[in-house]
C-alpha positions as a LaTeX table, in Angstrom:
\begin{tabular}{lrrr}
\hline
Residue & $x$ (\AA) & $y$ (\AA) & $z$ (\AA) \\
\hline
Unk1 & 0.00 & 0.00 & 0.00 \\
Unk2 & 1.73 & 3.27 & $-0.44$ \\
Unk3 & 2.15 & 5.77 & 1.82 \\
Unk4 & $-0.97$ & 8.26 & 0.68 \\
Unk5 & $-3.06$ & 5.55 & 0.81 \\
Unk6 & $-2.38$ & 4.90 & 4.11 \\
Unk7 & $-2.29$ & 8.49 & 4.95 \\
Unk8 & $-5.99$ & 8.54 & 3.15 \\
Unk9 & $-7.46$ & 5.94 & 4.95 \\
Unk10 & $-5.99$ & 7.42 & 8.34 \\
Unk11 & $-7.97$ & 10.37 & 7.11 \\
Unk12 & $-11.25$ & 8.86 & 6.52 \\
Unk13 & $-11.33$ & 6.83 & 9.58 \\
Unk14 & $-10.92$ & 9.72 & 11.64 \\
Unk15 & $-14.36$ & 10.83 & 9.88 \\
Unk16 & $-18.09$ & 10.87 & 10.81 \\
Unk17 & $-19.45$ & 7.91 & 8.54 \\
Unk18 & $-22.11$ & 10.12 & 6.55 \\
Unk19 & $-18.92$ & 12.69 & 5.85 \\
Unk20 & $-17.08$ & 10.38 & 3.17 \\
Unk21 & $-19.94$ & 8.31 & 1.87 \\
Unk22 & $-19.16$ & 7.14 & $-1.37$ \\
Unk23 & $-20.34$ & 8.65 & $-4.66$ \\
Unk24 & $-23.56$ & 6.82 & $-5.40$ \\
Unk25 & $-24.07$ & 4.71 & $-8.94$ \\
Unk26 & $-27.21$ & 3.49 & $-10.89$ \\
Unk27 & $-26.23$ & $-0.12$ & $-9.87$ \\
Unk28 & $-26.48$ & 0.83 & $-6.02$ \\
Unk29 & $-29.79$ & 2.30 & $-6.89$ \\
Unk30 & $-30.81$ & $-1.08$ & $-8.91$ \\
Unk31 & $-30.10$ & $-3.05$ & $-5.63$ \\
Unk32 & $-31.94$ & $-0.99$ & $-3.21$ \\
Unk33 & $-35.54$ & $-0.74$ & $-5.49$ \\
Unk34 & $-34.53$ & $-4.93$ & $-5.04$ \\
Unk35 & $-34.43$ & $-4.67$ & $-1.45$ \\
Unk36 & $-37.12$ & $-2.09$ & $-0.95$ \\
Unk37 & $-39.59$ & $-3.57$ & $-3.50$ \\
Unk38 & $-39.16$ & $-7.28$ & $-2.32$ \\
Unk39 & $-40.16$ & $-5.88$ & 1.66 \\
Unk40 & $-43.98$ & $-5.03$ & 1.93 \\
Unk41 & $-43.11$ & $-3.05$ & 4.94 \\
Unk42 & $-40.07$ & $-1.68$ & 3.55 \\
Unk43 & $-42.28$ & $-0.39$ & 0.11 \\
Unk44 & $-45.09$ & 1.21 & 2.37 \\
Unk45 & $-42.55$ & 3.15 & 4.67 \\
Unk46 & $-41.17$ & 4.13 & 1.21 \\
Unk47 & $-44.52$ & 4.95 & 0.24 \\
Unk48 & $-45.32$ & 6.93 & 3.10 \\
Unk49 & $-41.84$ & 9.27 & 2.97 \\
Unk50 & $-42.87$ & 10.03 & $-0.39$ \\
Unk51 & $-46.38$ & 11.29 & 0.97 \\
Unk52 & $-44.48$ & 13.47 & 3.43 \\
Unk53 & $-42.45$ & 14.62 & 0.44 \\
Unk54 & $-45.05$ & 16.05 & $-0.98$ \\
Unk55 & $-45.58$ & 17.75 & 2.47 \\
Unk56 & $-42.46$ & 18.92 & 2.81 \\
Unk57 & $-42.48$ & 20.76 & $-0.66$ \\
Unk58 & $-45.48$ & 22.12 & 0.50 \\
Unk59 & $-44.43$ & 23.55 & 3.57 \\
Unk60 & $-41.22$ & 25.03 & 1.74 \\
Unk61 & $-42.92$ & 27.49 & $-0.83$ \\
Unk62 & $-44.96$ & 28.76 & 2.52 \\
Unk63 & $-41.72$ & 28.94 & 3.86 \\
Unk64 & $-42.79$ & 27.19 & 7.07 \\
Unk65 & $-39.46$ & 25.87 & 8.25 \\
Unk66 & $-40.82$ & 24.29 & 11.68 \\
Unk67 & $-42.81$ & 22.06 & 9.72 \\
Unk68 & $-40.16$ & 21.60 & 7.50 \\
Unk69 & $-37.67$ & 20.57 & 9.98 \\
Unk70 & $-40.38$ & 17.91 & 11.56 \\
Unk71 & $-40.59$ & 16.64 & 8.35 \\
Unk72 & $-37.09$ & 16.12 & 7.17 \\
Unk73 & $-36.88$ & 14.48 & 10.99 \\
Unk74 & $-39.46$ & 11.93 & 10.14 \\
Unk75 & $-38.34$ & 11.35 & 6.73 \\
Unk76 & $-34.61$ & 10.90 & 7.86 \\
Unk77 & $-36.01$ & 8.47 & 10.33 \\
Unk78 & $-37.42$ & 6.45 & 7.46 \\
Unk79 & $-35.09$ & 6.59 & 5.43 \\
Unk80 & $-33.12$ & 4.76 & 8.24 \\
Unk81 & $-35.88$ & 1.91 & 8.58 \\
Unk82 & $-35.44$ & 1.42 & 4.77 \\
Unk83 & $-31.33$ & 0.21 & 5.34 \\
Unk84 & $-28.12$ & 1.31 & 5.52 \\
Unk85 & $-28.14$ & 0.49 & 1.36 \\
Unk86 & $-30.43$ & 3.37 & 1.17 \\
Unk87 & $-29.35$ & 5.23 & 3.58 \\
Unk88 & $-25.65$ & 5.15 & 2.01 \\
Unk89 & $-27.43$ & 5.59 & $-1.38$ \\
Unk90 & $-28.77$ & 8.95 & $-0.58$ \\
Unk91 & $-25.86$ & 10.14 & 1.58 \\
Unk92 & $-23.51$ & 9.10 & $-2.16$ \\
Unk93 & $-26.28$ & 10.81 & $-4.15$ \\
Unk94 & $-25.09$ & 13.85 & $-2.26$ \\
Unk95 & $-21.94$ & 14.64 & $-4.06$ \\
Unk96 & $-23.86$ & 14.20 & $-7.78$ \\
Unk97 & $-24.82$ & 17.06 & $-10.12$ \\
Unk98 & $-28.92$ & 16.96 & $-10.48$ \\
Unk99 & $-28.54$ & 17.81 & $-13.55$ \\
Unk100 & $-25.77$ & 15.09 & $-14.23$ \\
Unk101 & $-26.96$ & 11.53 & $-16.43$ \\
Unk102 & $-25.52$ & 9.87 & $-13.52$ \\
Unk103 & $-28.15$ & 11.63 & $-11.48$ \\
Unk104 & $-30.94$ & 11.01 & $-14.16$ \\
Unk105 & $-29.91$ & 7.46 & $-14.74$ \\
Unk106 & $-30.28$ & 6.74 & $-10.42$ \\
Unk107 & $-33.85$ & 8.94 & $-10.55$ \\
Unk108 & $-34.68$ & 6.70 & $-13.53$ \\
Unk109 & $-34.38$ & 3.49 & $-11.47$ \\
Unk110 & $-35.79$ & 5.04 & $-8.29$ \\
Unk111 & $-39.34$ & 6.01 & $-10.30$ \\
Unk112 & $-39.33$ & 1.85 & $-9.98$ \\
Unk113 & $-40.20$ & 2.48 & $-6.22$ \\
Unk114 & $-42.57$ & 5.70 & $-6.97$ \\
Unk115 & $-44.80$ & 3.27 & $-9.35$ \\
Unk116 & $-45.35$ & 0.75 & $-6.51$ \\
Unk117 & $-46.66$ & 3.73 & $-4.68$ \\
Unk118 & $-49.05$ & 4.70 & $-7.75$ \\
Unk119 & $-47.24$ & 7.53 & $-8.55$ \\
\hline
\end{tabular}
């Protein structure tokens, strides 16, 4: 291993988890609509962030941050009973341009999720 390897992986150890996630891909996003979609609970929790999605987006263009905040609590709290694949999956989707085809491509693959919602 040379030495800047090392030196990197010192680096990243010394980190918080969520603050070097890894740059998400299409394939990560392929396995968790797998996981997610194969889970009846897992698809209605999914289900039911995207409902307070809609809520949140909502409460942004009032510009009502305390309901904002509650919201992004109990979606973050979802998002956690969905996996640490989808967790990491968002926290690596982080780093990508919106506007990127890497970022379409994942959004592509996650609409999978949104029709099992009947979106």
């Amino acid at each position: 291993m040379k030495l800047t390897s090392i030196v990197a992986a010192l680096a990243l150890a010394a980190l918080p988890a969520a603050a070097y996630a890894a740059k998400a891909t299409k394939a990560d996003a392929q396995k968790v609509v797998k996981l997610i979609s194969a889970d009846k609970a897992k698809t209605k929790t999914y289900c039911d962030m995207a409902k307070l999605g809609d809520e949140a987006q909502e409460a942004e263009q009032k510009k009502d941050n305390k309901k904002l905040d509650e919201l992004a609590k109990k979606m973050d709290d979802m998002g956690k009973q969905l996996g640490p694949e989808y967790v990491s999956l968002m926290q690596g989707m982080q780093d990508i341009d919106p506007d990127s085809k890497e970022s379409k491509d994942i959004g592509e693959v996650l609409e999978g999720l949104d029709k099992l919602c009947g979106s």
